[in-house]
MIGULUM-309670 format. One record per residue (C-alpha): residue number from 0; residue in one letter; x, y, z. Coordinates in steps of 0.25 Angstrom, whole numbers. Layout:
> NUM:A:X:Y:Z
...
//
This chain:
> 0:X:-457:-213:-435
> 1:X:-447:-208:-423
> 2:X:-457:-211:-413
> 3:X:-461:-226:-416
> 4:X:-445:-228:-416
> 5:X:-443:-222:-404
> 6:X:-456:-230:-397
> 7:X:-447:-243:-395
> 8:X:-438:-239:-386
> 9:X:-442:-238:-370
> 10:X:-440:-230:-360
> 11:X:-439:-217:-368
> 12:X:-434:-203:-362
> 13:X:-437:-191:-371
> 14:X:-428:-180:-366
> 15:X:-430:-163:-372
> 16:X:-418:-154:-372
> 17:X:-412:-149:-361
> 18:X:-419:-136:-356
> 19:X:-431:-141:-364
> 20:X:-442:-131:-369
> 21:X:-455:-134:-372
> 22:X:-453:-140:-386
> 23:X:-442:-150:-380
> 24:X:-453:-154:-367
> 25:X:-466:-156:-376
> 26:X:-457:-166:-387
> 27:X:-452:-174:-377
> 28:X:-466:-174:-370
> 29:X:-472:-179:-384
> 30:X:-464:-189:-384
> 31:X:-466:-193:-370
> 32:X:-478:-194:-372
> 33:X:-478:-204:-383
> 34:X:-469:-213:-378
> 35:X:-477:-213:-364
> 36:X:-489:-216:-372
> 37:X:-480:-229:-378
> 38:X:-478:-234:-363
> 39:X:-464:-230:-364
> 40:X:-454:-227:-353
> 41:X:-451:-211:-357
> 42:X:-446:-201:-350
> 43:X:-445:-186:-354
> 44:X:-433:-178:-350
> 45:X:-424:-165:-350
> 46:X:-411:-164:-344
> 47:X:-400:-151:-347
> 48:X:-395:-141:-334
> 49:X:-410:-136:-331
> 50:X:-423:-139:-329
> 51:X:-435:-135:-334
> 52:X:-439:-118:-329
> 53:X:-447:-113:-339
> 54:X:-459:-110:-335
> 55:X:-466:-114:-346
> 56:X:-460:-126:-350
> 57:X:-462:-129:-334
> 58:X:-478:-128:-334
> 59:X:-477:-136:-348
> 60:X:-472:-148:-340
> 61:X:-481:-145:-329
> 62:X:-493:-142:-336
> 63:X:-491:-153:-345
> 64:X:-487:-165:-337
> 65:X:-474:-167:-345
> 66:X:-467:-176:-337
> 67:X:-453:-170:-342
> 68:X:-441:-175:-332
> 69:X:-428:-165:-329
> 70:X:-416:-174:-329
> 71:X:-401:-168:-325
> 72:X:-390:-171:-335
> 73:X:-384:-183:-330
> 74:X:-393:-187:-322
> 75:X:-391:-201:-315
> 76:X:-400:-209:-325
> 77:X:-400:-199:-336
> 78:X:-387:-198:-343
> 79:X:-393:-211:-351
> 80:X:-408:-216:-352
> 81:X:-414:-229:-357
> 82:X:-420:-233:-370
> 83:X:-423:-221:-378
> 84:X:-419:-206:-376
> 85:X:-428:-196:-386
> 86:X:-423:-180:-385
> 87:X:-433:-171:-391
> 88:X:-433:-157:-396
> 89:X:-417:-159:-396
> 90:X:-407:-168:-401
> 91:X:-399:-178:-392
> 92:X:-385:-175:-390
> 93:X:-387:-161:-394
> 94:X:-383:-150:-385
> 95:X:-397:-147:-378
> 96:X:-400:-160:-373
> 97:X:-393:-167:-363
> 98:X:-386:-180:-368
> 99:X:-393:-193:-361
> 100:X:-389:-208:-365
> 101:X:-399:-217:-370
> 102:X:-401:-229:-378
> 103:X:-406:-225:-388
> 104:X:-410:-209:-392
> 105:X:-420:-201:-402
> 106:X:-422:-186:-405
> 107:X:-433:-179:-408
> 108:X:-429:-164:-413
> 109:X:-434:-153:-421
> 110:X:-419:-145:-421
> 111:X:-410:-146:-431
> 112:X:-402:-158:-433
> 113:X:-391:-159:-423
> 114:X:-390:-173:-420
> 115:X:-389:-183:-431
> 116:X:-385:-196:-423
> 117:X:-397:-200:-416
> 118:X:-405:-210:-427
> 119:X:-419:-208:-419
> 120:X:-419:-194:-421
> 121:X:-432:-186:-426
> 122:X:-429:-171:-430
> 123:X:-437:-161:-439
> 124:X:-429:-149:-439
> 125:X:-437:-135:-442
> 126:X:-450:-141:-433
> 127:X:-454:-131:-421
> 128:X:-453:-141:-411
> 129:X:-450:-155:-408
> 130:X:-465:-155:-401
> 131:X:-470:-153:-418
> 132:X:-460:-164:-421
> 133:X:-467:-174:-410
> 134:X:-480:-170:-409
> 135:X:-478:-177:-426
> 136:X:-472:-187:-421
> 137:X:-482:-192:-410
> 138:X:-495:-188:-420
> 139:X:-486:-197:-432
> 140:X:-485:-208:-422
> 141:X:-501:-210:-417
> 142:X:-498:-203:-405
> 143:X:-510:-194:-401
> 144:X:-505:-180:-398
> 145:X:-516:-173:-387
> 146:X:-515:-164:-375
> 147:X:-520:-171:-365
> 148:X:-507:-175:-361
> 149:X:-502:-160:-361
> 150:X:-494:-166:-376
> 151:X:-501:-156:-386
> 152:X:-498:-143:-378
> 153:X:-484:-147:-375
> 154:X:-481:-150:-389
> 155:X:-489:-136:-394
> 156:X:-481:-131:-383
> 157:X:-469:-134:-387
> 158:X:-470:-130:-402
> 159:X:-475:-117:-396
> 160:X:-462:-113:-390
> 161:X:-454:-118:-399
> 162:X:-458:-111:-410
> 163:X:-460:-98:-404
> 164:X:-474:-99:-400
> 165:X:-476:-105:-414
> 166:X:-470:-94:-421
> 167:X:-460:-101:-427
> 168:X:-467:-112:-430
> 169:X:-463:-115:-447
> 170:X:-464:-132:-448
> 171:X:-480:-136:-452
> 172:X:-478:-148:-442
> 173:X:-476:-136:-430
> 174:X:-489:-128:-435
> 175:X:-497:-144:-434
> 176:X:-491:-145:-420
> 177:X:-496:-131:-417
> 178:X:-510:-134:-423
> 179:X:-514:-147:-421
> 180:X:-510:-151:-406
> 181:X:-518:-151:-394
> 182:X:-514:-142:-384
> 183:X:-518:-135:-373
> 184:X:-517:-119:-373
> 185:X:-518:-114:-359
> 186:X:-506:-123:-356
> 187:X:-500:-114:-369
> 188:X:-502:-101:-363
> 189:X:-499:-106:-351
> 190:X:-484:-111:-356
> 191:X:-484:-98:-365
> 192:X:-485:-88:-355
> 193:X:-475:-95:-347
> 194:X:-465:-93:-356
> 195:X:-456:-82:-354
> 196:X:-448:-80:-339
> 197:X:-441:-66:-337
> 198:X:-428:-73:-340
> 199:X:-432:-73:-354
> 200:X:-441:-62:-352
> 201:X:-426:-56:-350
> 202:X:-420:-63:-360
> 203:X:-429:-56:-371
> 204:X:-426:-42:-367
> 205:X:-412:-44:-366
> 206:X:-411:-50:-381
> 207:X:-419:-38:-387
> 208:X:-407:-30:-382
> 209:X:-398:-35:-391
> 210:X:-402:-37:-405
> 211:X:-395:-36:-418
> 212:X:-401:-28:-428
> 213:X:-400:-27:-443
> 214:X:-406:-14:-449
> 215:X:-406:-20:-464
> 216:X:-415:-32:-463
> 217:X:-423:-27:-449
> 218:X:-419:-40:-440
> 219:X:-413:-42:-428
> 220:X:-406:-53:-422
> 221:X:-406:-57:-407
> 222:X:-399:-66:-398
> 223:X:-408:-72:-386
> 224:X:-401:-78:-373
> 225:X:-407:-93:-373
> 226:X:-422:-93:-369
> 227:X:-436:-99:-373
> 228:X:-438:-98:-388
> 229:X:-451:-91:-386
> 230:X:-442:-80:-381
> 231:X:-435:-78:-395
> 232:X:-449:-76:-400
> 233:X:-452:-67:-389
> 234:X:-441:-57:-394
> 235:X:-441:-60:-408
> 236:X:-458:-55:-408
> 237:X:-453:-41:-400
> 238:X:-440:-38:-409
> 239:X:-450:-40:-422
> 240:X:-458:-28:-417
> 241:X:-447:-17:-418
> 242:X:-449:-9:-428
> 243:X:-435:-11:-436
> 244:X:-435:-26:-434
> 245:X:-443:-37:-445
> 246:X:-435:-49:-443
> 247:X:-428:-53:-431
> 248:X:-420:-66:-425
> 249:X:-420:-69:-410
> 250:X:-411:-80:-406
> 251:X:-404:-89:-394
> 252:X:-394:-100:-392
> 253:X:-400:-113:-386
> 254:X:-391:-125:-382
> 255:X:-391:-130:-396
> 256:X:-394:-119:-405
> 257:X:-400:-106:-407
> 258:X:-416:-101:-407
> 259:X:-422:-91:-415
> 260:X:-433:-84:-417
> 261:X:-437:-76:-429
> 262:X:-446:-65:-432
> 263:X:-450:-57:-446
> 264:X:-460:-45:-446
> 265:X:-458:-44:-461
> 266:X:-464:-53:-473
> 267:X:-451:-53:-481
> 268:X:-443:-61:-469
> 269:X:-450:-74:-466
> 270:X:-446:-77:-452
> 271:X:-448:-93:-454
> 272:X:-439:-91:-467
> 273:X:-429:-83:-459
> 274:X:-428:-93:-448
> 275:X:-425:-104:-458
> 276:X:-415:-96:-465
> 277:X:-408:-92:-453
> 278:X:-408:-107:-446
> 279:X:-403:-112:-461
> 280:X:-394:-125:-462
> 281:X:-391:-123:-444
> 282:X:-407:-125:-438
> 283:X:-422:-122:-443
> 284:X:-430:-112:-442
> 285:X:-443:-107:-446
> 286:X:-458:-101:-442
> 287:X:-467:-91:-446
> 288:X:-467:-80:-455
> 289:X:-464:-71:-444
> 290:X:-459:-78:-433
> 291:X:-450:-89:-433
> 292:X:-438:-97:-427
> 293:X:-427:-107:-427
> 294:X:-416:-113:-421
> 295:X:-400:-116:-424
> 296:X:-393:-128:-419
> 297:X:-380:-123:-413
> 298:X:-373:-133:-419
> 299:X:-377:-131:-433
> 300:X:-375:-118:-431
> 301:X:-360:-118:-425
> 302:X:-356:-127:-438
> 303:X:-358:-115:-447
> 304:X:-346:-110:-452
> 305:X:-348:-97:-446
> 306:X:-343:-89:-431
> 307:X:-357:-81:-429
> 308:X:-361:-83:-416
> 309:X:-376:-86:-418
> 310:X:-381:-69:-416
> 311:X:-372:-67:-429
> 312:X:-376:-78:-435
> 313:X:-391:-75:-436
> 314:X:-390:-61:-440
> 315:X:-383:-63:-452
> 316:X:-392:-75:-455
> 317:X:-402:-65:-454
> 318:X:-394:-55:-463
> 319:X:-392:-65:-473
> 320:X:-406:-69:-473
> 321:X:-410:-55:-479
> 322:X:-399:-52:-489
> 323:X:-403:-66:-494
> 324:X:-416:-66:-502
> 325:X:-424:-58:-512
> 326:X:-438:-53:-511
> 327:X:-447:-54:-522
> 328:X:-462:-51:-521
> 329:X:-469:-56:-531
> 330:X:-479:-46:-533
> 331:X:-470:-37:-538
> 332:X:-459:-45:-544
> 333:X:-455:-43:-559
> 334:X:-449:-58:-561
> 335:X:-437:-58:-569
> 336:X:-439:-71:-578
> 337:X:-426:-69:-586
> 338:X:-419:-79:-578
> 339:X:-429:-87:-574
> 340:X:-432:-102:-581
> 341:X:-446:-107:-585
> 342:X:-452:-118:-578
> 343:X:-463:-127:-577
> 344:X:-471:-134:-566
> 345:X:-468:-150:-566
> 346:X:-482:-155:-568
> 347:X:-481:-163:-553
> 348:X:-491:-166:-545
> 349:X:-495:-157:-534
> 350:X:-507:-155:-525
> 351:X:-517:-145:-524
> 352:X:-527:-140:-516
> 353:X:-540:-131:-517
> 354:X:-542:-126:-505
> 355:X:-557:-122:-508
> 356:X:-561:-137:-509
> 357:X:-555:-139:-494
> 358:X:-560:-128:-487
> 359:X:-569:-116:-490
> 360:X:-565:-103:-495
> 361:X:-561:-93:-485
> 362:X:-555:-103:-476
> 363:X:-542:-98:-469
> 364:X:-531:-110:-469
> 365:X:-517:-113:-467
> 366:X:-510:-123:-477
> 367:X:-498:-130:-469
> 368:X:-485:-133:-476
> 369:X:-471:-135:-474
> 370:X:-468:-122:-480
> 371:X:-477:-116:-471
> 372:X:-491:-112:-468
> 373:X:-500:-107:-480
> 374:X:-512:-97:-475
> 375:X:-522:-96:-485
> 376:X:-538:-95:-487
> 377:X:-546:-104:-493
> 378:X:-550:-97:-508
> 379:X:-559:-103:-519
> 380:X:-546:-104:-529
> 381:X:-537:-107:-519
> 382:X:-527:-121:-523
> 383:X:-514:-125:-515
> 384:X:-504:-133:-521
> 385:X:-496:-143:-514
> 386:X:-483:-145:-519
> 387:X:-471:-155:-520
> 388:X:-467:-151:-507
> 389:X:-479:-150:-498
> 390:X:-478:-135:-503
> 391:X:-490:-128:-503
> 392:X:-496:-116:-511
> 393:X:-509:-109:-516
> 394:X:-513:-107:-529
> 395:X:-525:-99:-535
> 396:X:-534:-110:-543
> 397:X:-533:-100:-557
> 398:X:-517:-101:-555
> 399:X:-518:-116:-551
> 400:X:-526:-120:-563
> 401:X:-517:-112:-574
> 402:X:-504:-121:-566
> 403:X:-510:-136:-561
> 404:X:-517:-147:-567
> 405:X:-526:-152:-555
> 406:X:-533:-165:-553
> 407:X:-542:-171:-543
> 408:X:-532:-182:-540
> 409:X:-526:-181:-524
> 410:X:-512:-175:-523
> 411:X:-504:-186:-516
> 412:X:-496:-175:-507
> 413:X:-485:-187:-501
> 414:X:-482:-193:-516
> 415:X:-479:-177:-520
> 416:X:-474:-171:-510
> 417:X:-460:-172:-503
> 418:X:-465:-167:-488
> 419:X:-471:-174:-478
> 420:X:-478:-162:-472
> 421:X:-494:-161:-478
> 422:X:-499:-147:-480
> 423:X:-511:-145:-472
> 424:X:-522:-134:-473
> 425:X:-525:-129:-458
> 426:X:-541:-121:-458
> 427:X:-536:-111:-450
> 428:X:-550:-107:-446
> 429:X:-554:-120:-440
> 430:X:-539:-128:-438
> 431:X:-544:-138:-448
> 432:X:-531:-147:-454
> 433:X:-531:-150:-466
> 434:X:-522:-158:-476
> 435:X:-519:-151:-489
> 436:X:-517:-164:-496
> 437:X:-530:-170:-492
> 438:X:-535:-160:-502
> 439:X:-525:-159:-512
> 440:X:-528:-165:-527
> 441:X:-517:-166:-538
> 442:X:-512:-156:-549
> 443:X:-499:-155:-559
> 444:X:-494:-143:-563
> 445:X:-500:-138:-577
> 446:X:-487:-135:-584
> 447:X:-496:-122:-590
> 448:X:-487:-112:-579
> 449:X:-474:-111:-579
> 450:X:-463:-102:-571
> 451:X:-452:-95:-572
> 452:X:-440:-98:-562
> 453:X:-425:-97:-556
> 454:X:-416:-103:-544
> 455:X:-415:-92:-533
> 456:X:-401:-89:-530
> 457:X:-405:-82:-516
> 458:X:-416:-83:-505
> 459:X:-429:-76:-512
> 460:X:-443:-71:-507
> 461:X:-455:-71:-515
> 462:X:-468:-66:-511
> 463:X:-477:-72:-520
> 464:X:-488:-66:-526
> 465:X:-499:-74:-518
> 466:X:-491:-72:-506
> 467:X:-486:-57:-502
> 468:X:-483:-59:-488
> 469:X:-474:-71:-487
> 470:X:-462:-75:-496
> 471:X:-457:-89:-503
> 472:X:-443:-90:-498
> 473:X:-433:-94:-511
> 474:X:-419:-100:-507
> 475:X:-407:-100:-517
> 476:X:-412:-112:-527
> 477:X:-427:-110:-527
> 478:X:-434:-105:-538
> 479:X:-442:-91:-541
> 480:X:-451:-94:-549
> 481:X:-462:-83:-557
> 482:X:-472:-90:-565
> 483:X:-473:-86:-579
> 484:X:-488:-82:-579
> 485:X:-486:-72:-568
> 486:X:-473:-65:-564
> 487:X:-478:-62:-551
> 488:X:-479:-77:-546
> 489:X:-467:-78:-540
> 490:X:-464:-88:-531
> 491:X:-452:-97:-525
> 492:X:-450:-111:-527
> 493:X:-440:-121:-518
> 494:X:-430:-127:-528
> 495:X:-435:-141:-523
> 496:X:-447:-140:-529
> 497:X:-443:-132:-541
> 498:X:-437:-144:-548
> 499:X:-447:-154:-545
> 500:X:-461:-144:-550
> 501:X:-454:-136:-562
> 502:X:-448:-140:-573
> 503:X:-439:-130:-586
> 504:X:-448:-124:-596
//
C-alpha cells in the first residue's frame, strides 16, 4: 500500500499543481492530514506565476482551515526540500507543476499516465478525482475519515468540481466517495454559488458565439478559452437546449492537456460512451448517460500521427463516432442466424442473487458495478447474476430456472471473479449499503439453453428487450448473440468473456 511506504520518510511536503483547483487542494490536504496525525514534519504547498484568486477555492481554504502555503518558483529554500516530496492530482516533472528537488519523490494522480520514472507513484487513470483516489487510500489504511476537521467536505468538494457537479461522474469508487463521506452542506452551497466571476461569466458568452455545427448528426463542437471546468458544464447544459442540437462537446486547452465536457439529449448516444470513445488511446473519459467528460494529455495527443489542431480533431472524432456503429433494437429485430455459430454456456460457477430474500418487494435500489449503476425494484421473481467479471445482470426467476442449476452453497466472488471492485446494492430509500456477495449463493450454467452468435466487425448498439432505454455497446471482436429460444433476446457480449463462458455446439 502507497501510504504505509511512504510513512517512513520525514519531513514530508505534499505539493498540488500549479494554479491548483479544488481537487489538487483537498488531495494534498488528505494527505496532510494523514501524515500530521503520524507526528510528521509535513508541509502542504503550490507554487507556479500566481496565487490563489478564485473565490471559492479562497473561502474553501478559509472556511476550512487548510493550511495550504503559496511558495514562488525558485524561492530561497525551495528549488529542493528534504526528505520526501509527494505531488498530487498531477504528475512530477510534468508541465503543470513546478519542478522542486528532493530526496526522494512520490505521485499521487488520477490523469493519464505521463510520467513513468518515479517508482512511488500511485495513479488510477479514468477516477473523477484524486480526492476519490485518497479518500481510498486513508479509509484502506485505518485512517478515520470525518469532518470535523473540515477533511469530508473538502474531499466531496473537490469530487464536485471536478466532475462537473458530479455529472461526470462514471468510476463506482467516485459515486462511494459521493455517498458515503461526511460533509458539511452549507459550506457546499456556500462554495457552489461562489463559483463563477464575470470573467468567466464573459468567457461563456463569447464561446457560444462561435460553434461548429454538423446538421447530419445534430452536434456541435466548441472551443472554451481556459477557465473552471464547471464552466464547460455551464455551456454544454445551455447549447443541449436548442432545438437542433442532441449532442454536443465543449472543450478548453489547460497546461497539460485539454477538458471536456459532454452532453446527449438523445437515448441512442450515451455521453459516458462518447466521452470514452472520444478520449480513446490519448486520456479517459466517462460519466452519465447524459452528461459526461474527460480529459486529453497534450502530450499523447501531439504524438498522434496527425496535424489537427485539437477543434479539428474533436469534431471528426465526433463525425467518426456516428458513422461507426449499428443500431439494433431488439424488440423489433429479425436476427439473421445464417452466419451465426451455435454455442453453449460453460457450466462455471457464478453467483446469483434473489433479491426478494434481501429486501422486500417494491423496494427501490440501485446495484453498483464497474460497468455502471443498475436501477431496479425489488420484485418477487427478481435474480441477479454475478459474473466472471464482477458484471452484473437480472434475470426473471422462470428464465433462470430453464438456464442455471442453483445451490445453496455461498458464491466465493474473489476465487471467480477477476475485479477487485464488489458490487453493492445501495436502498435508495433509506441510503442503506449493502454488498451483493454477502447474499450471493452458487449456480453452473444448465447446458439446457444455448445461443446463436458471431464476432462484430464494427461498433454495435443493442437495446435489449428487458432494456429499451439504454444500449450495450459492442466493439469490433465482441460477440451478438440471439438465444435460440427467442429471437428477440438479443444481447452484446465482451470477447473477454465470450471465450471463457461459451463453448461450440
Amino acid at each position: 500500500m502507497i501510504l504505509e511506504k511512504l510513512e517512513k520518510f520525514n519531513p514530508i511536503t505534499i505539493q498540488c499543481h500549479d494554479n491548483p483547483d479544488a481537487d489538487a487542494i483537498a488531495s494534498g490536504y488528505g494527505l496532510y492530514c494523514f501524515f500530521k496525525d503520524k507526528g510528521k514534519d509535513v508541509r502542504l504547498i503550490y507554487s507556479g506565476r500566481n496565487i490563489i484568486q478564485k473565490s471559492n477555492l479562497r473561502l474553501m481554504v478559509e472556511k476550512l482551515n487548510i493550511p495550504v502555503e503559496y511558495v514562488k518558483p525558485l524561492e530561497k529554500g525551495f528549488n529542493r526540500v528534504k526528505g520526501l516530496l509527494i505531488t498530487t492530482d498531477c504528475q512530477y516533472g510534468a508541465g503543470n507543476v513546478t519542478r522542486i528537488e528532493a530526496d526522494e519523490v512520490a505521485i499521487i494522480d488520477h490523469h493519464q499516465i505521463e510520467i513513468d520514472d518515479v517508482k512511488l507513484s500511485h495513479i488510477i487513470p479514468g477516477v473523477g478525482s484524486c480526492s476519490t483516489i485518497v479518500w481510498k487510500l486513508l479509509l484502506e489504511s485505518g485512517y478515520k475519515v470525518t469532518d470535523e476537521n473540515g477533511l469530508g467536505t473538502a474531499l466531496y468538494y473537490g469530487l464536485y468540481t471536478d466532475t462537473s457537479q458530479f455529472a461526470e461522474i462514471h468510476n463506482p469508487l467516485d459515486k462511494d466517495l459521493m455517498e458515503g463521506v461526511e460533509y458539511e452542506n452549507n459550506l457546499i452551497t456556500l462554495f457552489r454559488n461562489s463559483n463563477i466571476s464575470l470573467e468567466e461569466l464573459e468567457i461563456a458568452g463569447v464561446a457560444m458565439l462561435r460553434y461548429s455545427y454538423n446538421e447530419e448528426h445534430r452536434f456541435a463542437v466548441i472551443r472554451s478559452h481556459p477557465c473552471d471546468p464547471n464552466i464547460l458544464g455551464i455551456i454544454s447544459d445551455f447549447l443541449l437546449q436548442v432545438d437542433k442540437i442532441d449532442v454536443c462537446l465543449v472543450f478548453n486547452e489547460t497546461l497539460d492537456g485539454y477538458k471536456i465536457s459532454i452532453r446527449s439529449c438523445v437515448k441512442e448516444v450515451n455521453a459516458s460512451e462518447l466521452a470514452s470513445y472520444v478520449t480513446e488511446g490519448i486520456g479517459s473519459g466517462g460519466g452519465h448517460y447524459e452528461k459526461a467528460g474527460g480529459f486529453v494529455s497534450k502530450k499523447l495527443f501531439s504524438s498522434m500521427e496527425h496535424c489537427l489542431h485539437a477543434e479539428a480533431y474533436f469534431n471528426n472524432r465526433m463525425h467518426e463516432y456516428f458513422d461507426s456503429y449499428k443500431l439494433i433494437y431488439a424488440k423489433d429485430y429479425e436476427a439473421d442466424i445464417t452466419d451465426m455459430k451455435m454455442y453453449q454456456k460453460k457450466k462455471l460457477p457464478v453467483g446469483y442473487v434473489n433479491l426478494w430474500e434481501v429486501l422486500p418487494v417494491g423496494t427501490p435500489i440501485t446495484i453498483r458495478t464497474l460497468e455502471g449503476d443498475i436501477e431496479i425494484v425489488v420484485e418477487e421473481d427478481l435474480v441477479v447474476i454475478i459474473g466472471i467479471k464482477g458484471e452484473v445482470y437480472p434475470n426473471r426467476l422462470e428464465k433462470f430456472n430453464r438456464s442455471y442449476t442453483k445451490s445453496e452453497e455461498p458464491y466465493s466472488y474473489e476465487a471467480n471473479t477477476d475485479t477487485a471492485y464488489i458490487p453493492a446494492i445501495k436502498v435508495r430509500d433509506t441510503g442503506a449499503h449493502l454488498l451483493l456477495t454477502d447474499y450471493a449463493k452458487t449456480c453452473i450454467s444448465s447446458g439446457s439453453v444455448n445461443i446463436y452468435a458471431k464476432p462484430i466487425d464494427s461498433y454495435v448498439k443493442v437495446f435489449t428487450a428487458w432494456d429499451k432505454d439504454k444500449y450495450m455497446v459492442g466493439k469490433p471482436g465482441d460477440y451478438l448473440a440471439v438465444r435460440t429460444d427467442d429471437y428477440h433476446d438479443v444481447y452484446i457480449v465482451e470477447k473477454a468473456i465470450f471465450g471463457k463462458t461459451y463453448m461450440e455446439v
